[in-house]
N, C-alpha and C positions, 0 to 999 in steps of 0.2 A: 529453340530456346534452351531445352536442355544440355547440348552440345555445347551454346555460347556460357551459360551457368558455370560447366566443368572447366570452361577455359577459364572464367574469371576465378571460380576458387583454386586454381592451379597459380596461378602469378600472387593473389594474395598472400597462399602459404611460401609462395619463394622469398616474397618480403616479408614475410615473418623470418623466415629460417634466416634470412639476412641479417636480421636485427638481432639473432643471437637469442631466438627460439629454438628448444631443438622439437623436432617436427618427426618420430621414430614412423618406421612404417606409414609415411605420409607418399602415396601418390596417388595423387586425384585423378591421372590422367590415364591411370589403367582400371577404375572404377567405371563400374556399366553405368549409364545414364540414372537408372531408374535406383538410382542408392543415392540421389539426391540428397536426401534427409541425414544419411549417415555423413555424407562431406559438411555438412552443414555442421555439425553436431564438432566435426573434429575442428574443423577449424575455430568454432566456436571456443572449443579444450586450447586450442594454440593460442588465441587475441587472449584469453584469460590469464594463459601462462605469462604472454606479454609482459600484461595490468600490470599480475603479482611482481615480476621480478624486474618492471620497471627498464625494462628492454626495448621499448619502443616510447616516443612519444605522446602524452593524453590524448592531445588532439587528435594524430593519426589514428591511434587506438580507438577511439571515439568514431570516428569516420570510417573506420574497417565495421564495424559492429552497425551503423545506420546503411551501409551497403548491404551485408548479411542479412539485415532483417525486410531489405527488400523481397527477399527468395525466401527466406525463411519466415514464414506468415501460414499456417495451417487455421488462422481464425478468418475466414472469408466472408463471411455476413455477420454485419454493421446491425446490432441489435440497441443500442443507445448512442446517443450523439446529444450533449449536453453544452451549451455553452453561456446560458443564460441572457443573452445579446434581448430576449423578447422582453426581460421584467418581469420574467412572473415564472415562477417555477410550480404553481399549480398547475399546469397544461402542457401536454406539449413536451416531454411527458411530463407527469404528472407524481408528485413527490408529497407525500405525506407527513406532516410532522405530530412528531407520538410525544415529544417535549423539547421546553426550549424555546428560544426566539431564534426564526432564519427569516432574512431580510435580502432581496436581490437591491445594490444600489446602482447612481447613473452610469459607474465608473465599471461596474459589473461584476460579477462574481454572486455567489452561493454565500452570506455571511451568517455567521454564528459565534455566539457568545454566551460562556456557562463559566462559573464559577467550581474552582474543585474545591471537597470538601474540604472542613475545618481539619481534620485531620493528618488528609493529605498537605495540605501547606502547612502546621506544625512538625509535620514529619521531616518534609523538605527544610524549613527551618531550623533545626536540631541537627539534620546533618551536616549544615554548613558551619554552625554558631560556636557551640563548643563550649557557650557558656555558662555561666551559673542557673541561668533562668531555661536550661533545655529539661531537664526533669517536671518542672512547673506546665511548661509547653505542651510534653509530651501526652501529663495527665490531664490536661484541659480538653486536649483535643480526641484523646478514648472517651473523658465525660461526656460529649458534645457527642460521639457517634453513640454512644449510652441512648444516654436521650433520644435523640433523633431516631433511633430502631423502634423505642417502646412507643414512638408516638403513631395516629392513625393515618392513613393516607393524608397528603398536603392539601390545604383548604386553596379552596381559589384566592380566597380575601385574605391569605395569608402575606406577610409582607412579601415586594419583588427579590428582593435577595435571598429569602430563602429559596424562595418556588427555583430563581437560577441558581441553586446548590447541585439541583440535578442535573445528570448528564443530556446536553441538547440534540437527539435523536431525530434523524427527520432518513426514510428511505423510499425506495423506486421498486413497486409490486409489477414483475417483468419474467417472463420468462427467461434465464440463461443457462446455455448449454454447458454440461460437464466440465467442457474446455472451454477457457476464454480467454478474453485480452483484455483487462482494463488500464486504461491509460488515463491521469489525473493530474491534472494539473494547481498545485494546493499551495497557497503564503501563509503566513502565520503571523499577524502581526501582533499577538500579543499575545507568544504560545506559554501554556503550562497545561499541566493535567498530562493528559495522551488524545492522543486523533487517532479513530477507526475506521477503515473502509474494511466495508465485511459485504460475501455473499451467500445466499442465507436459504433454507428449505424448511418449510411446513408457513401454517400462518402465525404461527408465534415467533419465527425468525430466531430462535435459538440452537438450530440448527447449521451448522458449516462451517466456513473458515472466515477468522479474522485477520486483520492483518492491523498493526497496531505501532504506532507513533511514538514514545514515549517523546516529550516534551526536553527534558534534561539531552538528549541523544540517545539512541540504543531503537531498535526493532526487533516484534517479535512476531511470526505465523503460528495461529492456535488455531485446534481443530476442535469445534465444539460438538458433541455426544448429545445423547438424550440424556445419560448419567454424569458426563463428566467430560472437563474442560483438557487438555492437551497441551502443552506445548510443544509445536514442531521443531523449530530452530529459535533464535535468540541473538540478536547482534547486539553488542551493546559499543561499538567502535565506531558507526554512524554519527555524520554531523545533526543538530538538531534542523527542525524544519527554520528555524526564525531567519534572521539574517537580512530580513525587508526584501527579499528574492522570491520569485514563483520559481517551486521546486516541484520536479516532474520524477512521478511514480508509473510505475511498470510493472504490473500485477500480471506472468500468464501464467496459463496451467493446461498441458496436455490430455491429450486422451489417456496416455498409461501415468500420469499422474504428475510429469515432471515440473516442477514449480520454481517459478523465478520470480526474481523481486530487483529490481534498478532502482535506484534514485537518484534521477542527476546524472542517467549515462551509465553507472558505477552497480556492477553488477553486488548484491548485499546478501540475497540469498538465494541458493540453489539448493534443492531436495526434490525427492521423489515420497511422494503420499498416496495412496489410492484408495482413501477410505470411504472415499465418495464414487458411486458411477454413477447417481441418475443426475438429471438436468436440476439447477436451484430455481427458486421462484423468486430472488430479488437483491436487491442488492442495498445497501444500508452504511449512511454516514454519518460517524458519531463521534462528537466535540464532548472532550471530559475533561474539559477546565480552560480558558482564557478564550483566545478569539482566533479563529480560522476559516480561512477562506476558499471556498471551492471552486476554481475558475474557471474550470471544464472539464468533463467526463465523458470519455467513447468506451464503449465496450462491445467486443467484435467475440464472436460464437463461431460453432458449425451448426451445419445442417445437421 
């Protein structure tokens, strides 16, 4: 198997160098078997340079990377597998909602629907508007978080619209290992606010990394502290989720910390973080404004 592995990443990288990759100190085929991971890694460095410099075709480039991630899979135990096909997302596993309304329908999927606040869409308002009435806007909607801070927790019998001002939070109490693989598959059909998959340590869940949506376009990985919030990287050159298409997310994270993000194939963020080593205890999806839909989640660990 290893042998056959070196032969395929060997012709890969000659069709890269083809296409007008340059490939330095690229020979696969004088590498020992057991450097696997490091061929893996470079060719990886070559399909990327591809993407960027538009040296090869999507599609092929697309197709070279779902080959790669055949061999290159270091998460080997399947810890979640979500697809909602049952109707019922209390079991099976079993997903908690801490606010918010989620609904599984016939058609399927994980739904959710929150309103963001007054401030947030006066905000958004004002920067598109430009006009006379953005001052008026602006201070309506700090009076309105004014208020809403000094008031007491939300009454149940309070009306529906306000109670959905809050963000609709609903997550999966699971063990996952340091390293993972989440793969999600999420629409948007009526996005605003930002959309979160995070996974999370202690039982307050304010612990660990999120990974974050912005609505408008742009993504961000933040590392949350017991003191304080992080940001890791920051794209803001991403298509938005909407578009009436199921858009596919690609969350992994190594053992020595190296962190990727795909959406749609299209590699968005790569860093290295290692502020975490132990295992998290969960994973957590959260809707902060319009309606988004969750239409399957696997998440693959180690032992």
């Amino acid at each position: 198997m290893a042998r056959r592995l070196v032969g395929i990443l060997a012709a890969l990288g000659f069709v890269l160098a083809a296409a007008g990759v340059q490939a330095q100190n690229y020979d696969p085929l004088r590498e020992e078997t057991n450097r696997t991971q490091e061929l893996i890694e470079e060719l990886t460095t070559l399909i990327d340079a591809a993407e960027r410099s538009r040296a090869a075709d999507r599609r092929f480039v697309r197709d070279l990377r779902s080959v790669l991630r055949r061999f290159d899979n270091p998460w080997q135990v399947r810890l979640i597998t979500e697809d909602f096909r049952d109707g019922n997302f209390q079991s099976n596993p079993a997903w908690t909602v801490e606010s918010g309304d989620f609904f599984v329908t016939r058609r399927g999927g994980l739904h959710s629907e929150a309103v963001a606040s007054l401030a947030l869409r006066r905000s958004g308002a004002t920067g598109s508007g430009g006009g006379g009435d953005s001052s008026r806007d602006l201070v309506v909607g700090i009076l309105a978080e004014i208020l809403r801070s000094t008031q007491s927790a939300p009454d149940e019998r309070a009306e529906p619209a306000q109670r959905r001002n809050r963000a609709a939070v609903i997550y999966l109490r699971t063990p996952i290992s340091n390293a993972f693989a989440v793969t999600a598959e999420i629409s948007a059909p009526d996005p605003a606010g930002a959309l979160e998959l995070a996974v999370y340590q202690g039982a307050g869940r304010e612990i660990g990394y999120r990974l974050v949506f912005l609505a408008e376009g742009g993504i961000e990985l933040l590392r949350e502290g017991r003191r304080r919030s992080s940001v890791i990287d920051f794209v803001d050159d991403t298509p938005a989720l909407g578009g009436g298409v199921t858009h596919l997310i690609e969350w992994t994270r190594t053992q020595d910390g190296q962190t990727v993000v795909r959406l749609d194939g299209t590699t968005v963020i790569k860093i290295r973080d290692r502020s975490f080593r132990d295992p998290f205890d969960g994973f957590q999806f959260v809707n902060r404004g319009g309606e988004y839909v969750l239409r399957s989640l696997t998440i693959d660990g180690t032992n």
